[in-house]
C-alpha positions as CSV (number, residue, x, y, z in Angstrom):
1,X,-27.3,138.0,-35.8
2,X,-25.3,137.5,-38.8
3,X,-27.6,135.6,-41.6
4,X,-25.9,133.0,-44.5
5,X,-27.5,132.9,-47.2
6,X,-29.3,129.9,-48.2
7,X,-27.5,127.5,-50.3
8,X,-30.0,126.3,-53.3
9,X,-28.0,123.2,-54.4
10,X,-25.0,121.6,-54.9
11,X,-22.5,122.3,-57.9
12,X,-22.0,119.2,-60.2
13,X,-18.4,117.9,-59.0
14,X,-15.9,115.9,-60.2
15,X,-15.6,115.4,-64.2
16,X,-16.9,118.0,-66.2
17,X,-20.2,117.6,-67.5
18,X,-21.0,118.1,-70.8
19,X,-22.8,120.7,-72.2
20,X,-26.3,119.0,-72.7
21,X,-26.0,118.0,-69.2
22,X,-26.1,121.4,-67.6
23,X,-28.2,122.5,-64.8
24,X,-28.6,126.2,-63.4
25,X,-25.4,127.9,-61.8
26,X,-26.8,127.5,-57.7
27,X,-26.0,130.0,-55.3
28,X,-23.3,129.5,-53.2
29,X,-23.1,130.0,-49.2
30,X,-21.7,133.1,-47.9
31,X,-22.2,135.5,-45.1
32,X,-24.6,137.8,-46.7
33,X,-24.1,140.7,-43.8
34,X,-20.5,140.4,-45.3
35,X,-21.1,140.5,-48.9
36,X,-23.2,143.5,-48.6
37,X,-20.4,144.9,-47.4
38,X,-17.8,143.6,-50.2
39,X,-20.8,144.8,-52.3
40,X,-19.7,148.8,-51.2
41,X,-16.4,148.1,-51.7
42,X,-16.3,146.8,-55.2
43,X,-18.3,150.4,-56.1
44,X,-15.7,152.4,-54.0
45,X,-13.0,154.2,-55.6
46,X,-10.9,155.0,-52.2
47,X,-9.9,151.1,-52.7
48,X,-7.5,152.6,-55.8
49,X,-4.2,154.0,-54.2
50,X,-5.6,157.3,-56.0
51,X,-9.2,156.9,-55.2
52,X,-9.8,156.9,-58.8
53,X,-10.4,154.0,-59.8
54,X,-13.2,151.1,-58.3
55,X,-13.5,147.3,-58.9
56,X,-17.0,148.3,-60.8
57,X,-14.8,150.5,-62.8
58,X,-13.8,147.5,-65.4
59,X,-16.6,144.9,-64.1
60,X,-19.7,146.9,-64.3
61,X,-23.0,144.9,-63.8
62,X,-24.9,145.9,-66.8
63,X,-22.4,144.4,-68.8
64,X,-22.3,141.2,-66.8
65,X,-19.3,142.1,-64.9
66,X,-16.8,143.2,-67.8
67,X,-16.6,146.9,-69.0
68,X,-17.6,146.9,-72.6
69,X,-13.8,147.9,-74.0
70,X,-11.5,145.0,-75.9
71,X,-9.0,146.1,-73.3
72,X,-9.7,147.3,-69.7
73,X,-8.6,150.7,-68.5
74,X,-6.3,150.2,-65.4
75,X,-4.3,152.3,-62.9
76,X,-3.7,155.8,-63.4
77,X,-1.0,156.3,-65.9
78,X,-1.1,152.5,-67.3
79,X,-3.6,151.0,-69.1
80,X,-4.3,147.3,-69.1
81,X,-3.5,145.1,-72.0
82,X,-6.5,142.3,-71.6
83,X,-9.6,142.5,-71.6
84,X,-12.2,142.4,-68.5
85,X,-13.5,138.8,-68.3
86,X,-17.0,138.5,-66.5
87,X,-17.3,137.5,-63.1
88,X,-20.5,135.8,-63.2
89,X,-19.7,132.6,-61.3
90,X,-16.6,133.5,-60.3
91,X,-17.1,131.2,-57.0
92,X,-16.8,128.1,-59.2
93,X,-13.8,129.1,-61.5
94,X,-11.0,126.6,-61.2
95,X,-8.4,129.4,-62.1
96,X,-8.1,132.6,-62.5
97,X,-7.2,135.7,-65.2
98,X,-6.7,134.9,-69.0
99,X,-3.4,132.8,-68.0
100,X,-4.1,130.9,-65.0
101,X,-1.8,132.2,-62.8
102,X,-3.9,132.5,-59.2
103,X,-6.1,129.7,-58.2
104,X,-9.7,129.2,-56.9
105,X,-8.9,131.6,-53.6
106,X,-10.9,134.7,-54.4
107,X,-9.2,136.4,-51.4
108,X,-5.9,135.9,-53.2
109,X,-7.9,137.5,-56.3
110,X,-9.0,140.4,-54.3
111,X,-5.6,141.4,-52.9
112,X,-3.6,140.8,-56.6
113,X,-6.4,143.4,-57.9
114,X,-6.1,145.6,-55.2
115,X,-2.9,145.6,-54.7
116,X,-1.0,145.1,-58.3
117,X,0.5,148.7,-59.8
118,X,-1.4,148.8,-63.0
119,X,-4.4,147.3,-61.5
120,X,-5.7,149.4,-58.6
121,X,-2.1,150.3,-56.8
122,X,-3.6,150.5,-53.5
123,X,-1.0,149.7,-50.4
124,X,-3.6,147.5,-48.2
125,X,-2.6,149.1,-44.9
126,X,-3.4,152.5,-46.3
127,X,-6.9,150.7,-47.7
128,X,-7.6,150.0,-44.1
129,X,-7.3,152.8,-42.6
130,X,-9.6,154.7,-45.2
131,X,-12.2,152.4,-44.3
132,X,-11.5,152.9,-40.6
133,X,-12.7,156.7,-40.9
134,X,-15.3,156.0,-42.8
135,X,-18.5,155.2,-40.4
136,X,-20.7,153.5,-42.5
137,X,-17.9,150.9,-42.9
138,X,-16.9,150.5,-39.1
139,X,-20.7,150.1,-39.3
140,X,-20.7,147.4,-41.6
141,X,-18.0,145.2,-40.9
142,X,-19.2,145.1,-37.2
143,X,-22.5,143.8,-38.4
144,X,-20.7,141.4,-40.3
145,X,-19.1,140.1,-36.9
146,X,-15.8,142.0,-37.4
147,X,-14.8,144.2,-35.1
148,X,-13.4,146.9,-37.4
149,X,-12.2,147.5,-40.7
150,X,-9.3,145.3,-41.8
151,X,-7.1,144.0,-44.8
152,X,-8.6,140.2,-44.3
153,X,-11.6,141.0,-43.7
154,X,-12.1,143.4,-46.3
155,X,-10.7,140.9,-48.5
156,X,-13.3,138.3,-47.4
157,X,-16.2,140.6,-47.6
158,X,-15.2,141.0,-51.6
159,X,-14.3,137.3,-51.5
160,X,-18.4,136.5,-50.3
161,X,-20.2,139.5,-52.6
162,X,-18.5,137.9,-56.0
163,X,-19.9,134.7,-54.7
164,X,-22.8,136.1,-55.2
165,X,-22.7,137.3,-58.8
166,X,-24.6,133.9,-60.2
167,X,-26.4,133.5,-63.4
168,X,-29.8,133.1,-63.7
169,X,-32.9,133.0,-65.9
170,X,-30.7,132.1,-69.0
171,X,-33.1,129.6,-71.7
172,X,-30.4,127.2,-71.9
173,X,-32.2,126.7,-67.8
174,X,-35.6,127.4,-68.1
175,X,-36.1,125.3,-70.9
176,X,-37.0,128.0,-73.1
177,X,-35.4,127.5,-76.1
178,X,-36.2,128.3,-79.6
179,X,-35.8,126.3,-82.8
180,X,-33.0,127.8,-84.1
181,X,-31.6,127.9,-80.5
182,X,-32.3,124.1,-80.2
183,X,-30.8,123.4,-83.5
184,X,-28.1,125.2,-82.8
185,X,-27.5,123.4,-79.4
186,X,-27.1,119.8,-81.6
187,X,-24.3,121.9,-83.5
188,X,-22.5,123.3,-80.4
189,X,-22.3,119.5,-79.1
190,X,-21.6,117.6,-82.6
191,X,-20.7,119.1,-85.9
192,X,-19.2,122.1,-83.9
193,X,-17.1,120.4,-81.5
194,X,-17.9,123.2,-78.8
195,X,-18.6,121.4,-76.3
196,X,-14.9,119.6,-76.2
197,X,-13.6,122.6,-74.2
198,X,-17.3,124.2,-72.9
199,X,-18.4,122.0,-70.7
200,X,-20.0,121.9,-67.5
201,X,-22.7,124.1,-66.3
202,X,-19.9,127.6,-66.8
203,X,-19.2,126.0,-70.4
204,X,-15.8,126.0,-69.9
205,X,-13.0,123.2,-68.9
206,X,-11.0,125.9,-67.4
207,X,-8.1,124.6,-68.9
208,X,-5.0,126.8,-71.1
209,X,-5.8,126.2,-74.9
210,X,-3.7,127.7,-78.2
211,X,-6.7,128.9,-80.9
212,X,-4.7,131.0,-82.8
213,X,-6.5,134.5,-81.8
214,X,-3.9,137.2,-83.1
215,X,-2.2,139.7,-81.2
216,X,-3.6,142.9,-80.4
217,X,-1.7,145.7,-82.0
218,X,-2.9,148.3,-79.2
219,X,-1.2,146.5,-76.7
220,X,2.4,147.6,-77.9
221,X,0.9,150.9,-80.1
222,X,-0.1,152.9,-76.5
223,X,3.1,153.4,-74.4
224,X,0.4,153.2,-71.5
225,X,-0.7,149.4,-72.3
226,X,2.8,148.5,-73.0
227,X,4.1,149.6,-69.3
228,X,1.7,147.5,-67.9
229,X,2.6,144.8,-70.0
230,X,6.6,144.8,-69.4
231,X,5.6,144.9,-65.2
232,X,3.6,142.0,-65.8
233,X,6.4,140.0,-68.1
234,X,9.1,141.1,-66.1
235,X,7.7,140.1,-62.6
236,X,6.4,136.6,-64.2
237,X,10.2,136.0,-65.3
238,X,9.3,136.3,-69.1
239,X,12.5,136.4,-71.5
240,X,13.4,139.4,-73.5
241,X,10.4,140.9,-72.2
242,X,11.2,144.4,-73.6
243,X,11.3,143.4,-77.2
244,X,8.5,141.0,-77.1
245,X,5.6,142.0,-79.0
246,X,2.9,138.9,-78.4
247,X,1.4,137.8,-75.2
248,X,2.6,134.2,-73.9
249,X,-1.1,133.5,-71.7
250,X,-0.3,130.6,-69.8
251,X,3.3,129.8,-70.8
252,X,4.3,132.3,-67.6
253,X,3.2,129.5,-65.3
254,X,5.7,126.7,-66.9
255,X,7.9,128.5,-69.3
256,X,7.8,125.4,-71.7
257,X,7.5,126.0,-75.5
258,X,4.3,124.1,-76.4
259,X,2.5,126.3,-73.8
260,X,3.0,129.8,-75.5
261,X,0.2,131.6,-76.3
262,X,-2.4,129.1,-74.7
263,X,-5.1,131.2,-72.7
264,X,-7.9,129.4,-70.4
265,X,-11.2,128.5,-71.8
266,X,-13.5,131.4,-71.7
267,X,-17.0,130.8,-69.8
268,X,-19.9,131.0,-72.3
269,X,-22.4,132.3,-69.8
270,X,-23.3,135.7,-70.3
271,X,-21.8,136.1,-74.1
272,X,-24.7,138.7,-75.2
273,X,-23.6,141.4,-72.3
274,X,-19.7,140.7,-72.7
275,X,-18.6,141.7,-76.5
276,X,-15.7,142.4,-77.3
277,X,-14.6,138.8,-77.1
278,X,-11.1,136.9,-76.5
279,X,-8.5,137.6,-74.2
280,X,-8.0,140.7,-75.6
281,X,-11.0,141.5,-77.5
282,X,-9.9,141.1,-80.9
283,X,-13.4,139.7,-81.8
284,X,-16.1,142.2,-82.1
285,X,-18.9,139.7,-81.8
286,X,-20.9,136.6,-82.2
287,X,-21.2,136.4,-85.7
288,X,-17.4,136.9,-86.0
289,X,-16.7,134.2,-82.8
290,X,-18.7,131.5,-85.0
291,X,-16.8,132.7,-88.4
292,X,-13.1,132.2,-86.5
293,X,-14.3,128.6,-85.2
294,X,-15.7,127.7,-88.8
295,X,-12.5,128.7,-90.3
296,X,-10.3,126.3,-87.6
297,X,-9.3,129.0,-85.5
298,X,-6.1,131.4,-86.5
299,X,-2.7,130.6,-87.6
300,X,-0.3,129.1,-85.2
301,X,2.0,126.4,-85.1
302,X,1.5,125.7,-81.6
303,X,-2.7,126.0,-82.1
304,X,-4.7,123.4,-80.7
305,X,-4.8,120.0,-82.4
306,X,-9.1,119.9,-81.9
307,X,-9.1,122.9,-84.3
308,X,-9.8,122.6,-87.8
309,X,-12.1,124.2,-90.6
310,X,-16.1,123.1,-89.8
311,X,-17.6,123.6,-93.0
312,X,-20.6,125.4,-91.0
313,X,-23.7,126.6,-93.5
314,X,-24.8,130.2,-93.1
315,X,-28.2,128.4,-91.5
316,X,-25.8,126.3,-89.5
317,X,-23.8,129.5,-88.0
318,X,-27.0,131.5,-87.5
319,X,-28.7,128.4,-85.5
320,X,-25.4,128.0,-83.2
321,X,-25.4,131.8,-82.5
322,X,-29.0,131.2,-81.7
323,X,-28.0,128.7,-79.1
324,X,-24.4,130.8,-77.4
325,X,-27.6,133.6,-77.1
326,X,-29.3,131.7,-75.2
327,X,-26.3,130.8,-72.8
328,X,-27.4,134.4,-71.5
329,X,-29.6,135.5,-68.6
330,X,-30.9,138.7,-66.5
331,X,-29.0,141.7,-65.9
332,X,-26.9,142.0,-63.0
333,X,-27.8,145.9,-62.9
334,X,-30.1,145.3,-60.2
335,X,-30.1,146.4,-56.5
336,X,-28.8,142.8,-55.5
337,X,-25.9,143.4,-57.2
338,X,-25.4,147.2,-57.1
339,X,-24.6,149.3,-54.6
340,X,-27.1,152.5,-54.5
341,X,-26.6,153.9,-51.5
342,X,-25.0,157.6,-52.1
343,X,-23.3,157.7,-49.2
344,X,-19.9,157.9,-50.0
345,X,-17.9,160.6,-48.7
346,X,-17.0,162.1,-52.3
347,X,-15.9,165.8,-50.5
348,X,-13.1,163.6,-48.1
349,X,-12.2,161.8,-51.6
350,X,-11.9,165.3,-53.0
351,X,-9.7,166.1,-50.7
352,X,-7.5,163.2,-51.0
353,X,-7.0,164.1,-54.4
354,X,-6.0,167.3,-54.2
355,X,-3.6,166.6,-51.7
356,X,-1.9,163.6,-54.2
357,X,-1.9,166.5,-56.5
């Protein structure tokens, strides 16, 4: 018999709440035969067109889901040119990637990564077949009540395991916070202004927002990262695309000037396992984060109208780094959330390999 997992509570809904209003993340219900199964996937690298490359590759647990880098690796011969956002709580996000461009349907998500040419490159009907010979997986999806491997229902297994990826434990829930963290917290919702675009239990408004974070150089320095970035502009009907040298965000999903270089709110939950920070990790860490807020953001003339110099005291800035700390809770690296079996056939993906080669 197929089991659901037991759903804990309700999200808030409606109007964002702000952030002294926050309650835990709750678990969300999915089918947990099939999220044990979308947990295998996301570990396996025959998902990548060249089997090189896995969804864990760029979201790796003990880093909260992201990969560590300031910008992810990507496909075989590309590179990426953002960097890997978490995916703690990715059930509730209203949008998805830096710019916006897919909504709240995780199995949309799933196929753009798997399917996308700097991304994982994989042609789904080939993905499904893989799995097909594979008996652990005609195994697992029949357990999950499918009757064998498939491109939807692999994309709903992965769909149900990243429901799963919820915070927990984090002080900002238990209660436990310290002084500074608690002195901090009055900063983040007055003096601060944080808590006009991190609200809600995610700390975010999951909305596009100009703060003047500067380009990064990288992106148009490695001919790798710049590929990928001239498929991606050219596909989302960006102008000039092969002499632009800055990264529009959201603008792609309106093409209006005011909207150019506006990336969505970042979720503050797990901020001590995610450095580097920013859409493209142009801020090493915390410290640095609070500096660029104090300082009213970067220079842009489109740069949000909410931004301006804080005037935060060095006790001030330590107390609200105290406070995005304790925003943070367990590790993911745990068997809930990692796949430990050793069972993959690595001598069939071997020879997959040398074949391509």
């Amino acid at each position: 018999m197929i089991r659901t997992l037991t759903v804990m509570g309700a999200m808030l809904a409606g109007t964002a709440a702000m952030a002294q209003d926050s309650v835990p993340i709750q678990p969300m219900d999915v089918n947990a035969a099939r999220a044990e199964l979308g947990k295998r996937m996301f570990y396996d690298e025959r998902l990548s067109g060249d089997t090189g490359l896995a969804c864990a590759s760029c979201h790796s647990p003990e880093m909260a889901f992201t990969d560590g880098e300031a910008l992810s690796a990507a496909y075989s011969g590309s590179m990426h040119f953002r960097n890997s956002p978490t995916l703690a709580n990715v059930g509730y996000r209203a949008a998805w990637m830096h710019d916006g461009r897919l909504g709240t349907n995780l199995n949309d998500v799933a196929r753009e990564m798997i399917t996308e040419t700097y991304l994982m490159n994989m042609d789904m009907r080939i993905m499904q077949e893989r799995m097909k010979q594979d008996p652990k997986y005609v195994e697992m999806f029949a357990a999950a009540g499918m009757s064998e491997p498939s491109n939807g229902g692999a994309r709903n297994a992965l769909m149900d395991f990243m429901k799963t990826i919820v915070s927990r434990g984090a002080p900002v829930d238990t209660g436990d916070l310290s002084e500074a963290a608690l002195r901090g917290q009055a900063i983040f919702e007055g003096k601060g202004n944080c808590a006009s675009c991190h609200t809600g239990p995610r700390y975010t408004d999951d909305q596009p927002h100009n703060t003047g974070v500067a380009d990064n150089p990288d992106i148009w320095a490695d001919p790798e990262r710049h590929s990928a970035f001239v498929t991606y502009a050219k596909f989302m009907g960006v102008e000039n695309y092969m002499n632009l040298r800055e990264d529009l965000g959201a603008y792609i999903r309106t093409h209006q000037e005011a909207n150019k270089r506006t990336f969505l709110t970042p979720t503050l939950r797990e901020l001590t396992w995610t450095a580097p920070y920013m859409h493209n990790g142009m801020i090493a860490t915390l410290e640095e984060v609070v500096d660029f807020y104090d300082m009213g953001g970067g220079d842009d003339p489109l740069k949000d109208a909410s931004l301006a110099p804080l005037g935060l005291s060095t006790d001030e800035k330590t107390d609200l780094v105290e406070y995005l700390k304790a925003l943070s809770g367990e590790s993911f690296d745990t068997d809930e959330y990692v796949w430990r079996e050793d069972d993959f056939d690595y001598a069939v993906i071997e020879d997959w390999r040398n074949v391509q080669n």
